[in-house]
Each structure stands twice: as structure tokens, then as C-alpha cells.
N, CA and C atoms as an extended XYZ file, in Angstrom:
195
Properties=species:S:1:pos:R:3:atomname:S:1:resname:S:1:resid:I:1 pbc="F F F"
N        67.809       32.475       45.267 N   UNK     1
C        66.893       33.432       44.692 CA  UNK     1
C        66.684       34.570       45.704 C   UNK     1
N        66.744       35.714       44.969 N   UNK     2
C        66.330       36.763       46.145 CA  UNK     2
C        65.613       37.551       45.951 C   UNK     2
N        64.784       38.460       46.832 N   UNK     3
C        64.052       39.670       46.937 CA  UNK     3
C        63.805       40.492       45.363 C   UNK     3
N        63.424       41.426       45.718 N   UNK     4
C        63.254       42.821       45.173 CA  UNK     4
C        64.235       43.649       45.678 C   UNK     4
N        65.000       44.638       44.859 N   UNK     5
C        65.984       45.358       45.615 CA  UNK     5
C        65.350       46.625       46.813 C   UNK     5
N        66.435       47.085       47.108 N   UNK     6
C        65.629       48.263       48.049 CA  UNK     6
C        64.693       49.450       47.425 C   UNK     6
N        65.733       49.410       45.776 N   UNK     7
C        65.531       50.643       44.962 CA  UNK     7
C        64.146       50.095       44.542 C   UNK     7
N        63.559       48.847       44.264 N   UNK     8
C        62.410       48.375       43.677 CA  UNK     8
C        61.498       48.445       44.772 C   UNK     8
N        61.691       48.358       45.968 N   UNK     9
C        60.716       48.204       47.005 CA  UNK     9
C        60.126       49.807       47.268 C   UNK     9
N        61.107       51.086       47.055 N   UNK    10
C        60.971       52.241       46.996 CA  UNK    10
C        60.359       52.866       46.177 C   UNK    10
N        60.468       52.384       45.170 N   UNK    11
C        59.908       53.053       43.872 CA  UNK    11
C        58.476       52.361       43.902 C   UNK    11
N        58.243       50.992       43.941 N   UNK    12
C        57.105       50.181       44.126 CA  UNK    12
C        56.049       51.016       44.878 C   UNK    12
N        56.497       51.417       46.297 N   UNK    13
C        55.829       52.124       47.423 CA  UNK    13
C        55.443       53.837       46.508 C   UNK    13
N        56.091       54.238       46.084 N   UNK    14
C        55.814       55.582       45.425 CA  UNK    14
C        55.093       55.398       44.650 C   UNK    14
N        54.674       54.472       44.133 N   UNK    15
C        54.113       54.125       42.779 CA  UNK    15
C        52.674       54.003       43.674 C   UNK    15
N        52.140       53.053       44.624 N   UNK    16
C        50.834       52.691       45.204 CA  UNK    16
C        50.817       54.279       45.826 C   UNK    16
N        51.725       54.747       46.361 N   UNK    17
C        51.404       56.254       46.748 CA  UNK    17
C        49.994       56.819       46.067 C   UNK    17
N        51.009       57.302       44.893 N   UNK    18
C        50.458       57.846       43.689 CA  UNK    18
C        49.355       57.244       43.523 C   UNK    18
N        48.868       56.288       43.107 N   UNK    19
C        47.577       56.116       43.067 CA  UNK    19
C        46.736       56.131       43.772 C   UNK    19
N        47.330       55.604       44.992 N   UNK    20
C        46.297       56.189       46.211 CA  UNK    20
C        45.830       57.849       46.139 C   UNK    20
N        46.529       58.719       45.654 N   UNK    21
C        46.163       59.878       45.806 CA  UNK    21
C        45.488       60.577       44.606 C   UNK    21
N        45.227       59.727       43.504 N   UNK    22
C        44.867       59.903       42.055 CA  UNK    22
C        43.669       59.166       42.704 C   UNK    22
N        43.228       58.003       43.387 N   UNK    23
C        41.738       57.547       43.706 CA  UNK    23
C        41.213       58.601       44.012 C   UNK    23
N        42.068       59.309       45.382 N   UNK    24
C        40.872       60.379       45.930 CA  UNK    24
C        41.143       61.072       45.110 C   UNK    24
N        41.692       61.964       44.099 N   UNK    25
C        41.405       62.886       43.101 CA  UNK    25
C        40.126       62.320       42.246 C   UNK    25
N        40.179       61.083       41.992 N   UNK    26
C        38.764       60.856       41.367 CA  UNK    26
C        37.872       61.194       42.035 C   UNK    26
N        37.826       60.349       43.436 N   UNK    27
C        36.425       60.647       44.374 CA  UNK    27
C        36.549       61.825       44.353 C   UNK    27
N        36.935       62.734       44.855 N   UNK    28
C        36.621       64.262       44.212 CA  UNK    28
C        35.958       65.008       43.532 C   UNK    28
N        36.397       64.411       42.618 N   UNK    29
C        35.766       65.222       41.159 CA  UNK    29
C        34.345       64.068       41.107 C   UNK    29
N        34.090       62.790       41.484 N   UNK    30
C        33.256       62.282       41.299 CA  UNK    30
C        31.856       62.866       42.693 C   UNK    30
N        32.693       63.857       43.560 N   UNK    31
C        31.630       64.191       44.323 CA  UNK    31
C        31.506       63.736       45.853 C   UNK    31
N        33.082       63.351       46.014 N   UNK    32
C        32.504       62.921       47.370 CA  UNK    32
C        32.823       64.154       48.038 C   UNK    32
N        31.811       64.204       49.302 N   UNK    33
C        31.454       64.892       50.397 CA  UNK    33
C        32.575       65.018       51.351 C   UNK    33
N        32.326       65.713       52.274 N   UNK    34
C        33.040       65.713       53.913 CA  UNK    34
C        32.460       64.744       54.857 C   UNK    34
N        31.315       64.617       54.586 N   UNK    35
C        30.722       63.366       56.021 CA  UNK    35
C        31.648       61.880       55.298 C   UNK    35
N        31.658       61.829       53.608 N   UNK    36
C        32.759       60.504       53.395 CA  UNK    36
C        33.767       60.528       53.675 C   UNK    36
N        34.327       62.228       53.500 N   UNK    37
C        36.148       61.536       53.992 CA  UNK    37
C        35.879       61.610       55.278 C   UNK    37
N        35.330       61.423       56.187 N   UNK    38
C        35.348       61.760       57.664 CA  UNK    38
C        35.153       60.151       58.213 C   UNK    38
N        34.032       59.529       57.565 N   UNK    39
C        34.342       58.385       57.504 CA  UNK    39
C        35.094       57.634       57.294 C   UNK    39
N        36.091       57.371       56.177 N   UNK    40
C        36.773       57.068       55.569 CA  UNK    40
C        37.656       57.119       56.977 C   UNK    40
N        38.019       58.774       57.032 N   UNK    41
C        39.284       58.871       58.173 CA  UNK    41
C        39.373       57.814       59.659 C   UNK    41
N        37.959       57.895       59.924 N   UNK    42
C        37.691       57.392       61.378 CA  UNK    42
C        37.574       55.832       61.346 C   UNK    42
N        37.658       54.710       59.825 N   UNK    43
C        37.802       53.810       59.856 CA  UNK    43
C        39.311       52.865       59.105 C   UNK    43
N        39.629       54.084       58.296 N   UNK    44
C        41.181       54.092       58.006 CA  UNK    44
C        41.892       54.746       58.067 C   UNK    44
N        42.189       55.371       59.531 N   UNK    45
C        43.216       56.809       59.848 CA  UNK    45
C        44.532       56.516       58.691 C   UNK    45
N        44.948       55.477       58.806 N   UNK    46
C        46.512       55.214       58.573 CA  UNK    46
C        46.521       55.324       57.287 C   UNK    46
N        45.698       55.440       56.469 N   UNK    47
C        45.199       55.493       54.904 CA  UNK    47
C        45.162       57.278       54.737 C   UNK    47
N        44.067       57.175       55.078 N   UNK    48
C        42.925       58.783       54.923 CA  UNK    48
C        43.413       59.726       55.545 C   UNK    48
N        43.723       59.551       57.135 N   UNK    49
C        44.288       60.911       57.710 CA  UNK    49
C        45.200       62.010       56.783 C   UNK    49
N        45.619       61.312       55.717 N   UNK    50
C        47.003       62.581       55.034 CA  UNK    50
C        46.450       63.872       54.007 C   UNK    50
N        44.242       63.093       53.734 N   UNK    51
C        43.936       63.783       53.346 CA  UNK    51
C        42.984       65.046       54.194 C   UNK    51
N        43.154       64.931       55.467 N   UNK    52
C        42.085       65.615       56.191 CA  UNK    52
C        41.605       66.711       56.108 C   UNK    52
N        43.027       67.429       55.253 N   UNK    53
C        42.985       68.825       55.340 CA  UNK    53
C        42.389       69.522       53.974 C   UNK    53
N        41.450       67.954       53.161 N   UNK    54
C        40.563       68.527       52.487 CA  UNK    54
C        38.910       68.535       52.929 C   UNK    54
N        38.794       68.760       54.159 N   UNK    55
C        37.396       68.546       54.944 CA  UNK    55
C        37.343       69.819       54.876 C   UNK    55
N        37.444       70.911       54.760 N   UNK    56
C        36.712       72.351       54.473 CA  UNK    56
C        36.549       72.296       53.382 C   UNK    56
N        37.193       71.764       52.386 N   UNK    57
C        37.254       72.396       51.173 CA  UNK    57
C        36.418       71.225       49.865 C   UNK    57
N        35.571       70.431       50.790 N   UNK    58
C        34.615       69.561       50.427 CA  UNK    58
C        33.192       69.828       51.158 C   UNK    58
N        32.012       69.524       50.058 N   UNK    59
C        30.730       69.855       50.351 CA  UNK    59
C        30.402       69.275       51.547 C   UNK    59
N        29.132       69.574       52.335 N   UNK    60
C        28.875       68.577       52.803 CA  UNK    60
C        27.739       67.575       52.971 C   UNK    60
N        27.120       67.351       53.568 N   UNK    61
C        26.434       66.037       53.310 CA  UNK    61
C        26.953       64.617       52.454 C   UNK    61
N        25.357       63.827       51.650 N   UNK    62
C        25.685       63.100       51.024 CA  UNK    62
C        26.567       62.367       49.897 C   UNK    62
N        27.163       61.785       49.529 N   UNK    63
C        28.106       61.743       48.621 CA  UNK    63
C        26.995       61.169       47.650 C   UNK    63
N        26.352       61.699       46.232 N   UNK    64
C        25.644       61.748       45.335 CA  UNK    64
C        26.271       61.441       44.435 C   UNK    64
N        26.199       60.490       43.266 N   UNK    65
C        26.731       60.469       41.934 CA  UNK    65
C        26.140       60.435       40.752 C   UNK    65
């Protein structure tokens, strides 16, 4: 019995991509702040860091819903 191919392990990974980046499009629009992604960043760089370069372009303070 074997694996998943390479092509399935690739596409698999693009696929959690994508949603990872459709979450924070929700949190977004649901209102999160700059002090959250800052958090976020400083306790899951390896996650969050790819979004950093939306910290200007998010409110700041509390994240309110």
C-alpha cells in the first residue's frame, strides 16, 4: 500500500493554502484589527507573517464584532 502521490500532496497543500487565506479574508471583513494580526504574528510567525503587510491597512485597536 502506498502514499499519496506527489501531485496529491501538492495540490492538497494549495488547497489548506487557500483557505488559510480565505480565514483571514473573513477575519477581515469580520473586523479584525492590527493589535490582532500583530498578535497572531508574534505567536504564529510561520502562519501569519505572509500577512503582515496588511498592518497599515487595518484599524486599530480592539477587534469588535
Amino acid at each position: 500500500m502506498t502514499g499519496p502521490s506527489q501531485q496529491q500532496l501538492y495540490y492538497a497543500a494549495v488547497r489548506a493554502e487557500s483557505e488559510r487565506d480565505q480565514l483571514f479574508l473573513d477575519f477581515v471583513k469580520d473586523g479584525m484589527t492590527c493589535d490582532h494580526l500583530k498578535k497572531l504574528i508574534d505567536r504564529f510567525p510561520q502562519r501569519w507573517q505572509k500577512y503582515a503587510n496588511w498592518l497599515p491597512k487595518l484599524p486599530e485597536g480592539e477587534w469588535v464584532r
